[in-house]
Z-matrix of the N, CA and C atoms (Angstrom, degrees):
N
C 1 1.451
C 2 1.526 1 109.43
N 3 1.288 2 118.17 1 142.05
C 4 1.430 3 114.70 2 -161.48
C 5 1.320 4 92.22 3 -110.89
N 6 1.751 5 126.92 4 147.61
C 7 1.257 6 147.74 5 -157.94
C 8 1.379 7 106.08 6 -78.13
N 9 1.235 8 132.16 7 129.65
C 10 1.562 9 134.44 8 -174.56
C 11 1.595 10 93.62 9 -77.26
N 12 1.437 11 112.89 10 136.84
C 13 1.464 12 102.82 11 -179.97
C 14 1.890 13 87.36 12 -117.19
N 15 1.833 14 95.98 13 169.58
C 16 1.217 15 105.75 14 -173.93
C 17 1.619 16 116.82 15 -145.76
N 18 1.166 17 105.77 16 94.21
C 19 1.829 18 105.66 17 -172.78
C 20 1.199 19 121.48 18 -95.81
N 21 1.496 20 111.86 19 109.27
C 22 1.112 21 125.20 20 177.12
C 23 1.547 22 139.08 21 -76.56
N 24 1.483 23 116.45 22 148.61
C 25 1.544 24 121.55 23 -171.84
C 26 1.635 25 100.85 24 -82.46
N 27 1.386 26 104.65 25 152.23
C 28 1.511 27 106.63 26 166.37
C 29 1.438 28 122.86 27 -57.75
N 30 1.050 29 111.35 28 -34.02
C 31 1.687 30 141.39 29 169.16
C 32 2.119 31 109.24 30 -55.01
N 33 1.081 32 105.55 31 -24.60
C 34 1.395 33 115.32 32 -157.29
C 35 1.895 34 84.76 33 -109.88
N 36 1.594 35 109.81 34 -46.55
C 37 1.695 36 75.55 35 172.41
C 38 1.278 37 132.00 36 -132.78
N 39 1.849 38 86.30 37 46.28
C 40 1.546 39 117.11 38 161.67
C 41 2.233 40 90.42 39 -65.60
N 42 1.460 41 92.08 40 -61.13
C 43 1.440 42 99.07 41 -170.98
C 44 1.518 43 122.97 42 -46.70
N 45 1.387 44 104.57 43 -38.11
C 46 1.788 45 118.79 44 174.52
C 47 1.616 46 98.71 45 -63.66
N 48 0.858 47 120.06 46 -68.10
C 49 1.363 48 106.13 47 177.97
C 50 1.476 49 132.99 48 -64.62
N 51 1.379 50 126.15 49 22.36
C 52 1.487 51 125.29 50 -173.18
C 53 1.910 52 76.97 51 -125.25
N 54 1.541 53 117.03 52 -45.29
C 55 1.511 54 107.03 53 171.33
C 56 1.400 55 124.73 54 -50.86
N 57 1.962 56 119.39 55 -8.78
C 58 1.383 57 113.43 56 -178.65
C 59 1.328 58 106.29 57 -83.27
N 60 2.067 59 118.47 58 -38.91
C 61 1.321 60 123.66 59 -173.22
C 62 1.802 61 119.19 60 -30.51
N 63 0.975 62 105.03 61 -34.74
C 64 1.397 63 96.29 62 -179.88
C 65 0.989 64 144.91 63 -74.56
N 66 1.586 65 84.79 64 -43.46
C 67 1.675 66 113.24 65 173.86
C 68 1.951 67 102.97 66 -54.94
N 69 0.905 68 119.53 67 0.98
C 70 1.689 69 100.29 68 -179.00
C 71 1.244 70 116.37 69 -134.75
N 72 1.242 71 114.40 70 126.91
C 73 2.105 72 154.65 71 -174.21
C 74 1.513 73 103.90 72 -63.49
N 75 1.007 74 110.02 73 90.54
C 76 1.472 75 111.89 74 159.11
C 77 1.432 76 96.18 75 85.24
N 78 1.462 77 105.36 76 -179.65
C 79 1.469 78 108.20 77 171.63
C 80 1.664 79 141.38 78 -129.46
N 81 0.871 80 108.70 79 166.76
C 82 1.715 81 100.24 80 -173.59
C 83 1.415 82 155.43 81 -120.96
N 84 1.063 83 120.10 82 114.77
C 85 1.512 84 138.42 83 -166.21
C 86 1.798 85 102.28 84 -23.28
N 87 1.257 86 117.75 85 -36.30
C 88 1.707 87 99.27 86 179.86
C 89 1.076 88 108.74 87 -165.31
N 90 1.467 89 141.87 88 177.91
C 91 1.509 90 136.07 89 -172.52
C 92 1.373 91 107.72 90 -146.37
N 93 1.263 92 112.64 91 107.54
C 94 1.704 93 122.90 92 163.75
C 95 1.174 94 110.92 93 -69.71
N 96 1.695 95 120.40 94 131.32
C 97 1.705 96 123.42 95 174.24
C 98 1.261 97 81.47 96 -113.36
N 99 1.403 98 110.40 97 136.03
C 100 1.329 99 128.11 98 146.78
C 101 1.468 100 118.10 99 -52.67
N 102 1.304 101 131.59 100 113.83
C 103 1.763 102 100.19 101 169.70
C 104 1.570 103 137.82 102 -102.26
N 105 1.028 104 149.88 103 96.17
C 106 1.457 105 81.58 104 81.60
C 107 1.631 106 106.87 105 -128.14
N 108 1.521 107 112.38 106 -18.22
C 109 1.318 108 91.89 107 163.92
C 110 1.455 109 151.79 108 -106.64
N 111 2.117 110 103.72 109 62.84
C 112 1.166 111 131.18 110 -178.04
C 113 1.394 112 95.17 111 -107.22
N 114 1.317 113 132.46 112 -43.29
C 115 1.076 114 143.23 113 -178.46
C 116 1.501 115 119.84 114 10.32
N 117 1.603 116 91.38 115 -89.00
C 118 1.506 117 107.52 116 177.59
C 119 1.779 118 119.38 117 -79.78
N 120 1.241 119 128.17 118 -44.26
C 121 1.247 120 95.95 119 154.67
C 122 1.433 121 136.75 120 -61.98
N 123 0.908 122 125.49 121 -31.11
C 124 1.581 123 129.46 122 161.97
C 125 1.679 124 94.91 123 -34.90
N 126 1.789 125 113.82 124 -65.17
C 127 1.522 126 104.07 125 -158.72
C 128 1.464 127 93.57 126 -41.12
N 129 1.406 128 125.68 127 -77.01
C 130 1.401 129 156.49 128 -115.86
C 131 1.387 130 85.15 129 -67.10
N 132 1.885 131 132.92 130 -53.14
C 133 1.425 132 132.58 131 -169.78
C 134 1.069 133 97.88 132 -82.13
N 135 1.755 134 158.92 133 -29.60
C 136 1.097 135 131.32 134 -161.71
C 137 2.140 136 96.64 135 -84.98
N 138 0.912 137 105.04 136 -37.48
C 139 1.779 138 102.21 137 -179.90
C 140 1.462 139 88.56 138 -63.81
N 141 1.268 140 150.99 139 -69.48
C 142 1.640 141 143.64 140 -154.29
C 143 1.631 142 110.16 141 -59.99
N 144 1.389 143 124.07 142 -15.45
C 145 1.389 144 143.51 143 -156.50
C 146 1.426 145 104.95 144 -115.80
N 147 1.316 146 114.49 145 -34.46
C 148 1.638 147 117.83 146 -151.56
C 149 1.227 148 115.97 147 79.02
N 150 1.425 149 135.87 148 35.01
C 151 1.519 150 102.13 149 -172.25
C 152 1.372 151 107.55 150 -107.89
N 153 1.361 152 116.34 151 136.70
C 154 1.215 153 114.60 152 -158.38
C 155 1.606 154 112.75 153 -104.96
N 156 1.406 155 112.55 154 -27.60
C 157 1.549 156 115.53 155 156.55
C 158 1.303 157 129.43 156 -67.36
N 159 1.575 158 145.50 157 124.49
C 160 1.435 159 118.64 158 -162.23
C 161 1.687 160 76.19 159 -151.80
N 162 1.385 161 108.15 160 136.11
C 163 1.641 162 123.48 161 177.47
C 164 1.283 163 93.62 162 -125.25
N 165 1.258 164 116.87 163 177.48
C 166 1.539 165 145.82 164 168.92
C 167 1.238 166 121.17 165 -137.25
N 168 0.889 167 139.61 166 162.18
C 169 1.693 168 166.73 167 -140.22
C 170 1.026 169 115.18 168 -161.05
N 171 1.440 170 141.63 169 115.95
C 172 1.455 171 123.99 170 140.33
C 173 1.614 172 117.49 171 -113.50
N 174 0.920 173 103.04 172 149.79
C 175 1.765 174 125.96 173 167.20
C 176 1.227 175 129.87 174 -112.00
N 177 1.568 176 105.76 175 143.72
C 178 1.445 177 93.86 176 -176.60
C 179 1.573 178 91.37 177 -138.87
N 180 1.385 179 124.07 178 154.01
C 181 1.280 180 119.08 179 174.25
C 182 1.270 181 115.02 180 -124.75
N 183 1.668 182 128.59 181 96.67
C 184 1.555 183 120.61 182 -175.81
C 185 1.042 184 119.43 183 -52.62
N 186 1.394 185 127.91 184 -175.17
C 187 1.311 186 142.40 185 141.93
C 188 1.881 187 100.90 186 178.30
N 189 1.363 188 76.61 187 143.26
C 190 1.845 189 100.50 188 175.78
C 191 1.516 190 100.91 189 -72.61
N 192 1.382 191 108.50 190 143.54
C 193 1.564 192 126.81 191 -159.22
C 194 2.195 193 95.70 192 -64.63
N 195 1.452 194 91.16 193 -30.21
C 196 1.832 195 84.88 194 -145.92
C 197 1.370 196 95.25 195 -90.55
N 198 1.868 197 118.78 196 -0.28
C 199 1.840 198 115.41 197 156.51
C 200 1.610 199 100.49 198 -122.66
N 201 1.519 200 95.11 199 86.08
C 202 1.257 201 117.04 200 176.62
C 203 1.675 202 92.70 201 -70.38
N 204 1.554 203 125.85 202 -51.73
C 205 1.123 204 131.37 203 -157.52
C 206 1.490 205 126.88 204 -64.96
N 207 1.791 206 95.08 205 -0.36
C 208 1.432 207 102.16 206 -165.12
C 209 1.710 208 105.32 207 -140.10
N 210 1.637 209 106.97 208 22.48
C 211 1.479 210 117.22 209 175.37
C 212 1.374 211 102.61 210 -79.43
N 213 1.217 212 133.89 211 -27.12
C 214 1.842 213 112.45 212 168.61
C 215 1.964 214 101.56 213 -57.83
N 216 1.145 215 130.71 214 -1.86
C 217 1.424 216 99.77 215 -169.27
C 218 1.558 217 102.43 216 -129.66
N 219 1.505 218 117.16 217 32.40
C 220 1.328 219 133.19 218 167.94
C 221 1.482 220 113.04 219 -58.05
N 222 1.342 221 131.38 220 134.19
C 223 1.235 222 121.57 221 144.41
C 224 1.829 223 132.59 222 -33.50
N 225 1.289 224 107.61 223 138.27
C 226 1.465 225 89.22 224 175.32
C 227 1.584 226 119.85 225 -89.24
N 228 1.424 227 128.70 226 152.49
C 229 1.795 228 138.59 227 -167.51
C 230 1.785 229 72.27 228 -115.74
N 231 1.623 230 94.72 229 125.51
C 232 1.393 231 124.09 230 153.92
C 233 1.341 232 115.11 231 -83.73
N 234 1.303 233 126.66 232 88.65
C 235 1.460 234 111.41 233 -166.41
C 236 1.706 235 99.16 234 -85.63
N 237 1.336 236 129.16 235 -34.53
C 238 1.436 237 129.08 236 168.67
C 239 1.703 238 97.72 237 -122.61
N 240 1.544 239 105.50 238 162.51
C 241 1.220 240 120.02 239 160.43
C 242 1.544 241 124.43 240 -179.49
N 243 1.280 242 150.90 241 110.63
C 244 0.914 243 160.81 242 -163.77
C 245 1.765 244 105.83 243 -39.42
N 246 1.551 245 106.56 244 127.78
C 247 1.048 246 102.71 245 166.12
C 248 1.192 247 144.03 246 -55.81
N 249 1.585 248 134.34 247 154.56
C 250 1.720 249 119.26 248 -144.67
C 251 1.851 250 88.07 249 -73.44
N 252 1.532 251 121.05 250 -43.01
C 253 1.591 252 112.84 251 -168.35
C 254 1.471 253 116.94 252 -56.88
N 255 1.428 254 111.34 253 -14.87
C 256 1.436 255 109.09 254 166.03
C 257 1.444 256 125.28 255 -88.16
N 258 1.443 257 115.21 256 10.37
C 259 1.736 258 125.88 257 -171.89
C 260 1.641 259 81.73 258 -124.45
N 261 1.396 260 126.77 259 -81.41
C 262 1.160 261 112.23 260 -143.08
C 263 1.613 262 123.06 261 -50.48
N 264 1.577 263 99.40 262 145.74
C 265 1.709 264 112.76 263 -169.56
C 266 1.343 265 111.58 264 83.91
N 267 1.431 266 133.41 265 -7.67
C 268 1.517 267 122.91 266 -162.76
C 269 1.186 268 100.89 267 -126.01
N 270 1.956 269 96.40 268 153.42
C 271 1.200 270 116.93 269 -174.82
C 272 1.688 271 97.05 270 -72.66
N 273 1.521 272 129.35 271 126.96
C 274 1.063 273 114.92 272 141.39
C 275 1.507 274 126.66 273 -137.71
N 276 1.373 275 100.41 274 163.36
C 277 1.532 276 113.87 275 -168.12
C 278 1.394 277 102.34 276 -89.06
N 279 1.308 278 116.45 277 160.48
C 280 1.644 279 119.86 278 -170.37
C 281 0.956 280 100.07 279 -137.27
N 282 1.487 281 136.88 280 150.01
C 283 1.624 282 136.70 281 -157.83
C 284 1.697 283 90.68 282 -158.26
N 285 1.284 284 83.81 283 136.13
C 286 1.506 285 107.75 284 160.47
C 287 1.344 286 122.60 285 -166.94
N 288 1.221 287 142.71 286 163.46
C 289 1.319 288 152.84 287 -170.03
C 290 1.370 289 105.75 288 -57.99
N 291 1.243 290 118.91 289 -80.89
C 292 1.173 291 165.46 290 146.65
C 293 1.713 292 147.31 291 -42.84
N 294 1.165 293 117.33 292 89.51
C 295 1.917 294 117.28 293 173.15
C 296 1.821 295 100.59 294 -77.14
N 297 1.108 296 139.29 295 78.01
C 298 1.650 297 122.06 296 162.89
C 299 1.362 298 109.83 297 -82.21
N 300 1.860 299 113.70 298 -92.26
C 301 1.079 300 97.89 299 -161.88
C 302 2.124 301 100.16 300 -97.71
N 303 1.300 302 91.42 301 21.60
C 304 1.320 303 108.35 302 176.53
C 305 2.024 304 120.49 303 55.99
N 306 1.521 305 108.70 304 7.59
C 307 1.612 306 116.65 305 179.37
C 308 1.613 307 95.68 306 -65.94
N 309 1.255 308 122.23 307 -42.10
C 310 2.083 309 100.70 308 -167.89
C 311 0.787 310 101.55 309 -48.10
N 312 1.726 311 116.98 310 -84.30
C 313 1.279 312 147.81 311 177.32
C 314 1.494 313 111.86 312 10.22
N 315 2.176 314 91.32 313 -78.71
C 316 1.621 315 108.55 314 177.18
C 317 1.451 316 143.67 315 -27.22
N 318 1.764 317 84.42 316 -46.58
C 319 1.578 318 127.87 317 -159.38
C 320 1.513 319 95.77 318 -76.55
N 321 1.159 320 115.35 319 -51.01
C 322 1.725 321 140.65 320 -174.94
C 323 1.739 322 97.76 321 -67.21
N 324 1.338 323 129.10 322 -75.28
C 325 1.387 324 133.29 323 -179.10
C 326 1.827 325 100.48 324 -43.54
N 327 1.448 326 130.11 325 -44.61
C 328 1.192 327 126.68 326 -166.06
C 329 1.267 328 105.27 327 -95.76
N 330 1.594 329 122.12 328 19.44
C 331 1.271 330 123.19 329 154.92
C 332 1.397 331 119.30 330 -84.15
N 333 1.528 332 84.84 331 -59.27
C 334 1.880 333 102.72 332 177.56
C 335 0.988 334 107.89 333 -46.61
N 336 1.687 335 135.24 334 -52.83
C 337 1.598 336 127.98 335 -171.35
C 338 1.357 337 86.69 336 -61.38
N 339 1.356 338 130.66 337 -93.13
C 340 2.043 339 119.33 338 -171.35
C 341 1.082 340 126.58 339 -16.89
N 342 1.520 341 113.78 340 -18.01
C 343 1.658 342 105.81 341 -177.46
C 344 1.827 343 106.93 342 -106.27
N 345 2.009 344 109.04 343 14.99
C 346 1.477 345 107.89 344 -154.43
C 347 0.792 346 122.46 345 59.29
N 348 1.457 347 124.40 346 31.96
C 349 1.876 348 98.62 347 163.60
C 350 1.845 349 96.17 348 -121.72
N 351 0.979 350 99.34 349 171.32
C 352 1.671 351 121.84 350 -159.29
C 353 1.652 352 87.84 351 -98.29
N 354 1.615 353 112.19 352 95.88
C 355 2.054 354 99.62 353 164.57
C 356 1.628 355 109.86 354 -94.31
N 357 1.378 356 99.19 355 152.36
C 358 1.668 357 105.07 356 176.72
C 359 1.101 358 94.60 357 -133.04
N 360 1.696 359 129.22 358 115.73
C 361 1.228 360 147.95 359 -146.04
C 362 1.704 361 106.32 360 -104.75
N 363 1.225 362 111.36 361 133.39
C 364 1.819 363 121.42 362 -175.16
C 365 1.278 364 118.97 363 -140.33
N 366 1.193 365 127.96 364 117.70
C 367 0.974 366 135.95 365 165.81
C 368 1.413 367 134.19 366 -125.62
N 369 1.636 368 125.27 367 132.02
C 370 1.512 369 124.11 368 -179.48
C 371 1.597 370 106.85 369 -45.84
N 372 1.408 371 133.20 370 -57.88
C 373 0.954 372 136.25 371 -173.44
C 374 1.754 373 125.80 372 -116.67
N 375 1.204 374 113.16 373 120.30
C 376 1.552 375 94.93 374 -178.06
C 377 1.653 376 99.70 375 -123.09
N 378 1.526 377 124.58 376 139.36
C 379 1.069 378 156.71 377 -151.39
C 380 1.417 379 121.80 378 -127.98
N 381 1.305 380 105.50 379 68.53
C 382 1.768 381 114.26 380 -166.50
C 383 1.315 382 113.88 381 -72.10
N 384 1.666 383 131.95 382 -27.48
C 385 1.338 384 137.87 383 155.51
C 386 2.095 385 105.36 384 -47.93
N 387 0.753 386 99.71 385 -47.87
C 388 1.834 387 87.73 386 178.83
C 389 1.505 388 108.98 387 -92.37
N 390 1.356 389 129.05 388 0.18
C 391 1.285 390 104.72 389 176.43
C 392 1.588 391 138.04 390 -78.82
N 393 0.907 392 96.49 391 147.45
C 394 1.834 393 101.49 392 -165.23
C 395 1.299 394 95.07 393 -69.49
N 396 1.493 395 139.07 394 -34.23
C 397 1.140 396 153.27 395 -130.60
C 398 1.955 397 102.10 396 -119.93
N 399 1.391 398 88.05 397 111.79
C 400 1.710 399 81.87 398 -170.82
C 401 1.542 400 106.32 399 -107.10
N 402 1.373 401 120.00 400 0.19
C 403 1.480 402 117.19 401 -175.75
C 404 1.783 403 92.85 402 -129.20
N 405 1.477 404 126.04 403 16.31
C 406 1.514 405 117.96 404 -174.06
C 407 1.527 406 95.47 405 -113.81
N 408 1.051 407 114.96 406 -177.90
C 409 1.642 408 115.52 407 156.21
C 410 2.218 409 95.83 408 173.69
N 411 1.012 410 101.08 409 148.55
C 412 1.572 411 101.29 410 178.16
C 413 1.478 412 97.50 411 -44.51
N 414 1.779 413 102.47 412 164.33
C 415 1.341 414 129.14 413 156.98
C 416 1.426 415 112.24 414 -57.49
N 417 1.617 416 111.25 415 -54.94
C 418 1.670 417 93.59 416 -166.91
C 419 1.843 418 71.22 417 -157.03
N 420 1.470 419 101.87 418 146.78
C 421 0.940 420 129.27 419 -177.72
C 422 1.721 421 125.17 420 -139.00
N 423 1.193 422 139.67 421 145.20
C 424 1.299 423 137.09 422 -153.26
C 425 1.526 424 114.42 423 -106.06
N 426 1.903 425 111.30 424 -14.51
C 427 1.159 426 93.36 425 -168.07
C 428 1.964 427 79.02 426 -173.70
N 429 1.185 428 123.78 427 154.01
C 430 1.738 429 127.85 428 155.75
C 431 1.147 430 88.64 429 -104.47
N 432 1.883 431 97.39 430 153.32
C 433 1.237 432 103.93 431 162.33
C 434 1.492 433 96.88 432 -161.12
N 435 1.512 434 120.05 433 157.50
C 436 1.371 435 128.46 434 -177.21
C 437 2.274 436 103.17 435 -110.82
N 438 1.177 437 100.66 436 2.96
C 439 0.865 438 96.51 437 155.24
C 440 1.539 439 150.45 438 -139.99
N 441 1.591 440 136.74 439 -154.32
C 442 1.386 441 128.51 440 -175.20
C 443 1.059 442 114.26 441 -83.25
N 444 1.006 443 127.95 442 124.93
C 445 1.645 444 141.74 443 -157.02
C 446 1.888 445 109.40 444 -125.45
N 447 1.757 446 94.53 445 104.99
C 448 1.357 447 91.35 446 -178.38
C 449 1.536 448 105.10 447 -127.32
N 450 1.736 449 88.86 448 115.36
C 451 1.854 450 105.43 449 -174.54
C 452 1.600 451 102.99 450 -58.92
N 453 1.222 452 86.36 451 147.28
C 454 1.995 453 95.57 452 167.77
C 455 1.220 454 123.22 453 -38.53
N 456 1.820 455 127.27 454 -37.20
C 457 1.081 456 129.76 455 -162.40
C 458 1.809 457 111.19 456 -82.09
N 459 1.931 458 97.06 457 -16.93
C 460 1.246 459 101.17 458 173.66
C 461 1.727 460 124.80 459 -89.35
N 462 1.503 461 96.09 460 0.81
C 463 1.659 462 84.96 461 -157.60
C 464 1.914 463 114.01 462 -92.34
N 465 1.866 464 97.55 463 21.52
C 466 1.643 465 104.68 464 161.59
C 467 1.417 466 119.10 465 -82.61
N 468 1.672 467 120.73 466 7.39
C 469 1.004 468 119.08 467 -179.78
C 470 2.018 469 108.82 468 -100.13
N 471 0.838 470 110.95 469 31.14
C 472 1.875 471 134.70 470 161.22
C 473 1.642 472 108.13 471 55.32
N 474 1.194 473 114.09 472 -179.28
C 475 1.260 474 114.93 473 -161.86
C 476 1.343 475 110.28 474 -76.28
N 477 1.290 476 110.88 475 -36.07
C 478 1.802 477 106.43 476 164.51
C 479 1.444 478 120.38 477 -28.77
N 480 1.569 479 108.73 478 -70.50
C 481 1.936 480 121.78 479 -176.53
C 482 0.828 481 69.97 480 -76.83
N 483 1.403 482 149.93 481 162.45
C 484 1.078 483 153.89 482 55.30
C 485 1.573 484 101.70 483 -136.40
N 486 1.496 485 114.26 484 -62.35
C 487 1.543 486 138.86 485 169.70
C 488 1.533 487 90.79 486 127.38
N 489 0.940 488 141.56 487 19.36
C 490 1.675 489 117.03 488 -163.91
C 491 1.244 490 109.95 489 -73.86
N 492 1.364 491 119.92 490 151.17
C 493 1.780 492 107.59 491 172.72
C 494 1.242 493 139.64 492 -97.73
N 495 1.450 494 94.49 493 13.46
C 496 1.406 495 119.87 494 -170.59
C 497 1.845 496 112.14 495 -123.91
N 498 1.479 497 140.04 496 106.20
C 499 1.353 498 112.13 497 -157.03
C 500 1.796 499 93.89 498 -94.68
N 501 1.124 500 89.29 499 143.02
C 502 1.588 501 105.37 500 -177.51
C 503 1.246 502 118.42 501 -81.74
N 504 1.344 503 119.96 502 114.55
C 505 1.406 504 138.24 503 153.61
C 506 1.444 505 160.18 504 -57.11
C-alpha cells in the first residue's frame, strides 16, 4: 500500500502552530530545535512565546548498508548538542517537525533529562502508526496523521524526493 502523502501551505502551518500555543504550562528558560526539520517551527514558536534562548541538536542514526533490516535500532551520533550548563535546571521545550518513528526526538529529550534539564516535547505532526514508541507520544502536538507530510519549505526538493503524483507548477 503506498503512503498517502500530504503537502502543506504556509498558511496551514502558520495554523498548526498557533494550535500548539495552548497546549503549553508555564514557560520556558530555552528552546532546543532539532535540525533540520525543527527549524522553522521552532523559529515561528520561539518569536510567538518569547523565547529568547534557541539551541539545536542534530542526530544522526548509522547503520551499515548490508543490516538494512536493523537500522531502526542504531545508536544515535550527536553530531551537535548544547552544552549540559546550558540545559541543566531549565525548563526546555523541544521542537521538531515531526513524531514518525519518534528515535530523534527520544534520543534528544533523553539527553536533556541527562544533562538536568526538564524537556517538554512538540511537534507539528505526531504519527502513532510509525511509532516505535508504544508507551511515549509528544507533549503537545498540532495535528495526527497516518500520513507523509511534506512542509512547504520542503517541497523545492521536486517531484522525485518528494513522491508527489502530480508535478507542481
Amino acid at each position: 500500500m503506498a503512503t498517502r502523502k500530504e503537502l502543506l501551505s504556509w498558511d496551514e502551518v502558520d495554523r498548526l502552530v498557533e494550535h500548539l500555543i495552548p497546549q503549553f504550562r508555564g514557560e520556558f528558560d530555552a528552546m532546543v530545535i532539532i535540525t533540520r526539520g525543527g527549524i522553522i517551527p521552532g523559529g515561528m514558536l520561539c518569536e510567538r512565546l518569547n523565547i529568547k534562548e534557541v539551541l539545536t541538536a542534530a542526530v544522526n542514526f548509522p547503520f551499515e548498508a548490508e543490516r538494512e533490516a536493523t537500522k531502526l535500532f542504531a545508536w544515535p551520533e550527536f553530531l551537535q548538542f548544547p552544552e549540559d550548563d546550558l540545559i541543566k535546571g531549565r525548563q526546555i521545550l523541544l521542537v521538531d517537525d515531526v513524531w514518525g518513528s519518534g528515535r530523534t526526538i527520544t534520543a534528544v529529550k533523553n539527553r536533556i533529562a541527562g544533562a538536568g534539564g526538564y524537556p517538554f516535547t512538540c511537534v507539528l505532526h505526531y504519527n502513532p502508526y510509525r511509532s516505535l514508541f508504544t508507551q511515549a507520544k509528544p507533549d503537545s502536538y498540532a495535528a495526527i496523521t497516518d500520513a507523509h507530510i511534506v512542509y512547504p519549505w520542503e517541497d523545492y526538493r521536486g517531484v522525485d524526493k518528494v513522491l508527489l503524483d502530480e508535478p507542481q507548477l
